[in-house]
N, C-alpha and C positions, 0 to 999 in steps of 0.2 A: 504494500500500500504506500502512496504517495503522499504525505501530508505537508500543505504549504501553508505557510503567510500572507495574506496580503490586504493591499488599501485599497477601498472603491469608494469614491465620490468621499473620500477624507476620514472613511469608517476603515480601522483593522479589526479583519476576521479571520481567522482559522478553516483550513480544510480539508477537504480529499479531492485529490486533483486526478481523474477520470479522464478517459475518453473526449466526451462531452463538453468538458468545463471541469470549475471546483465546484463542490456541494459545500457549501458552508457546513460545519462545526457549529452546536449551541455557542449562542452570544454566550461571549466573558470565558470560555472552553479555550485555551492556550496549547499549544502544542506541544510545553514544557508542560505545562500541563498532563496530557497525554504519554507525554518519554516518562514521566514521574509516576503514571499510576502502573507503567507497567506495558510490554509488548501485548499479551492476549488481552487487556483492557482494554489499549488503545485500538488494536483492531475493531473489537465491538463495539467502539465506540463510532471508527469510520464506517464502517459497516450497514451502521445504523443511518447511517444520513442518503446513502448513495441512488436512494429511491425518490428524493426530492430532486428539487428544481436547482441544477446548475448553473453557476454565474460562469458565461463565457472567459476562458481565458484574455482573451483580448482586449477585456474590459478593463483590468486591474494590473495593479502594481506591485509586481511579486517582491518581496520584501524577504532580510533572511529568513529561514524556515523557523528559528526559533530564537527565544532571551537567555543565551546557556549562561551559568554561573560564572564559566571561566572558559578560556582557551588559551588552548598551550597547543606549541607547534612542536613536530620531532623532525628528526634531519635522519630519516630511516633509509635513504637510495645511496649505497657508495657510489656509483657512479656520477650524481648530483656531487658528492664532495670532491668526487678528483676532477671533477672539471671545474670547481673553484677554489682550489692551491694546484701549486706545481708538481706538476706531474709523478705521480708515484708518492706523494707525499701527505697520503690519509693520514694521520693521527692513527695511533697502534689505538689510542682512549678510544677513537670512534669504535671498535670491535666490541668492545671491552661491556657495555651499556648501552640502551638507547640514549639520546641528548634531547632536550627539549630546551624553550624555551614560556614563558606567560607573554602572551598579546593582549591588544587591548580588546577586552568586552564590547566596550563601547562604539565603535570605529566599525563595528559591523554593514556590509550593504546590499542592498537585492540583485539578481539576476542578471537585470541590464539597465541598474544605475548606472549613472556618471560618476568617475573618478577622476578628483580633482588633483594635478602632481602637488607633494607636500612641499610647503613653504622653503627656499633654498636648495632645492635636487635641482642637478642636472642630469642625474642619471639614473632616471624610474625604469623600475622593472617591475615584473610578473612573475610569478611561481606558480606554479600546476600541480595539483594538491587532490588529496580525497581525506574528507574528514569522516571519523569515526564521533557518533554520538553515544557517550556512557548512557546505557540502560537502569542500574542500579547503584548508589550510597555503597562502600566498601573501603574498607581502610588496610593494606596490606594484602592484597587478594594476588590469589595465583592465576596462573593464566586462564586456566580453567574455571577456576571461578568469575572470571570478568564477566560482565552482561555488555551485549552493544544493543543498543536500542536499532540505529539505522546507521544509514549513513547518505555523503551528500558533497557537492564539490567545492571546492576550497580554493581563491586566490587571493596570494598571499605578497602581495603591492607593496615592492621593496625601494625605498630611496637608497640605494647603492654609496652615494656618499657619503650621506650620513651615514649608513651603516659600520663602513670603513673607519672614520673617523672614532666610532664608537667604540667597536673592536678592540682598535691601538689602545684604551686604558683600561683591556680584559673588564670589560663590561658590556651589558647588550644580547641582541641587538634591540633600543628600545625606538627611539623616535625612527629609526629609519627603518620602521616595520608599522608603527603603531597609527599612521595615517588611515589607513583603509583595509579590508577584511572581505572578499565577496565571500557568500555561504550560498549555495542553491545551485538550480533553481526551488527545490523542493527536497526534503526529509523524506529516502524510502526506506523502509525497513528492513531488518535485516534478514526476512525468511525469502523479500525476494529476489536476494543474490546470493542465495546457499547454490542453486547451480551453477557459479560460477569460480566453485571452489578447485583450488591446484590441488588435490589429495583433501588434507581435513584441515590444511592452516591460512592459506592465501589466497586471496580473491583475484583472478585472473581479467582482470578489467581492462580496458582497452582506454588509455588518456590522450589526448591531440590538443593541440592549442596550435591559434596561426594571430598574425597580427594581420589587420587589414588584406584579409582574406587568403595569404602566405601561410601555409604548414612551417614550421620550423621548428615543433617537437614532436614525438610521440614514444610512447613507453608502455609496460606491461605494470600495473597495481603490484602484481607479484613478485616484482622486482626488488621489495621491499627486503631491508636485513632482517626485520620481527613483523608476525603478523599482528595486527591491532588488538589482538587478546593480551599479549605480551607489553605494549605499549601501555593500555590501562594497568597493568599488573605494576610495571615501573612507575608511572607514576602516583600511584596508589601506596609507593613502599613506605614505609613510617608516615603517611598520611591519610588523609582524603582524597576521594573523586566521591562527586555527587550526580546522580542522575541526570542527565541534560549537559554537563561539561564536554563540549569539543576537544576531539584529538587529530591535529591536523598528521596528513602519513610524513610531511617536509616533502620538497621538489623534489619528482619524479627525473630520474635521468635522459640523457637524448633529449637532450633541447627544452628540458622540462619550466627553463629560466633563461632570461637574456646573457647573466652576468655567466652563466657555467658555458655558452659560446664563445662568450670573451676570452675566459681561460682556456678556451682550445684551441686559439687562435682566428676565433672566427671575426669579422668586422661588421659587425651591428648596430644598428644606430639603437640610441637609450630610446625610451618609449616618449613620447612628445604630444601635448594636442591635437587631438583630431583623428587617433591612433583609434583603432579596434579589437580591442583584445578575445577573441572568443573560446573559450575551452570548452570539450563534452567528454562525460568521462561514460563507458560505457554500461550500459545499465541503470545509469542514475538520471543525464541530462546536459543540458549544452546551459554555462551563461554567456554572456557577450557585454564588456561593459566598454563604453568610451571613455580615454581619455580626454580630460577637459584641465583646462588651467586651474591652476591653484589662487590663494589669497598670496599676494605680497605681502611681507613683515618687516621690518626693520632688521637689518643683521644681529645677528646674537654677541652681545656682549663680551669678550676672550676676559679670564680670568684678572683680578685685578694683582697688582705686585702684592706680596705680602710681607712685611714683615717677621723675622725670628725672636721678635721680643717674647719673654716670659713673665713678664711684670706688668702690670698699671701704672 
């Protein structure tokens, strides 16, 4: 089942995205909501609507699919990493653990909004992503015990300079990630991509992303170093994960980002106004968002001198 977000005539509603159209979801019914009571709950819950009256897709403003708690990104593809350091020169750590990082909540955006480049880049990019949604509240859980409610696609709108600049005082990456978030178009569940399993661990999904109608990545989901069960288990270890928390898989290899062409020597231009970024991952859905200009800001302040006094 399909469950989305969206706005029509300035109302957000929930629902089940059909054939048809969406069937609306009972007013005030969230689709955090729905990840929170549970996968056979929510089912009966879409279930229940798909006999009424459908609002054409056409009509409305897909919105991300849900208001997760939190999201956190993982950098699961070595081949995404070796094409952003020099060659041969993974981190033996990357092996070792999955890595993640916290983005921002907030920064979230539908389908085929506009995406505005952040204040100060010249050099935006895109990452080509599939997020895993936590199904159930678990603190320390094994892989096996992890629940994924659905899942849904993820781009992950990098200012590259900032990021850099970040980096270099091993911190990050925060502001040069934290601008923008596509989620969608829509939240499917996870029974109905069980036949697209590699054996019993990986989802065999098909990823593509092109700029202004150019292919210039594509990759296998299974390409992944841990499968998403795994991924919740880690970042579950001496904590929380709560039901509705985003787990991004991190870029996909083979073109899955601008910046890992650069590091293989390809000549790419940065992403720029007016750009088209489209990804479909398969199984789940295509978003398409435009690049559109950002807010100008006044340049950031550099540190001021500081004194080594230790006195008043």
């Amino acid at each position: 089942m399909r469950f989305a977000t969206y706005s029509l005539n300035g109302v957000v509603r929930a629902g089940v995205v059909a054939d048809d159209g969406i069937h609306p979801l009972p007013e005030g019914t969230t689709v955090l909501d729905l990840v929170r009571s549970g996968l056979p709950a929510a089912l009966e819950a879409g279930s229940s609507v798909l006999s009424g009256q459908p609002v054409p897709l056409a009509d409305v403003r897909l919105l991300p699919p849900l208001d997760p708690p939190t999201v956190r990104d993982f950098v699961a593809f070595e081949e995404h990493v070796e094409g952003m350091v020099a060659p041969g020169a993974v981190a033996p750590e990357w092996y070792q653990a999955p890595t993640f990082y916290f983005t921002n909540p907030h920064a979230l955006l539908g389908a085929f909004d506009d995406v505005p480049v952040p204040p100060g880049s010249e050099l935006f990019d895109f990452e080509l992503e599939v997020a895993a949604v936590v199904g159930k509240d678990g603190s320390s859980l094994a892989p096996e015990e992890a629940e994924i409610f659905g899942y849904t696609v993820l781009n992950d709108w990098s200012a590259r300079d900032l990021q850099r600049r970040e980096m270099k005082v091993q911190l990050g990456p925060s502001k040069g990630k934290d601008s923008a978030t596509t989620l969608g178009p829509w939240l499917v569940t996870a029974d109905e991509l069980e036949s697209y399993r590699d054996g019993d661990r990986f989802l065999e999904l098909d990823l593509r992303v092109s700029v202004n109608g150019t292919e210039v990545g594509q990759d296998l989901l299974s390409n992944m170093g841990w499968p998403f069960e795994e991924l919740v288990s880690y970042a579950s270890r001496g904590t929380w994960v709560r039901a509705g928390d985003v787990l991004g898989s991190g870029t996909c290899g083979n073109g899955g980002c601008l910046a890992e062409l650069w590091g293989r020597g390809r000549e790419i231009p940065a992403l720029k106004p007016g750009d088209v970024v489209e990804m479909t991952v398969e199984g789940i859905g295509t978003i398409r968002n435009t690049v559109v200009a950002g807010v100008e800001l006044p340049p950031v302040r550099p540190a001021r001198p500081r004194p080594r006094k230790r006195k008043r």
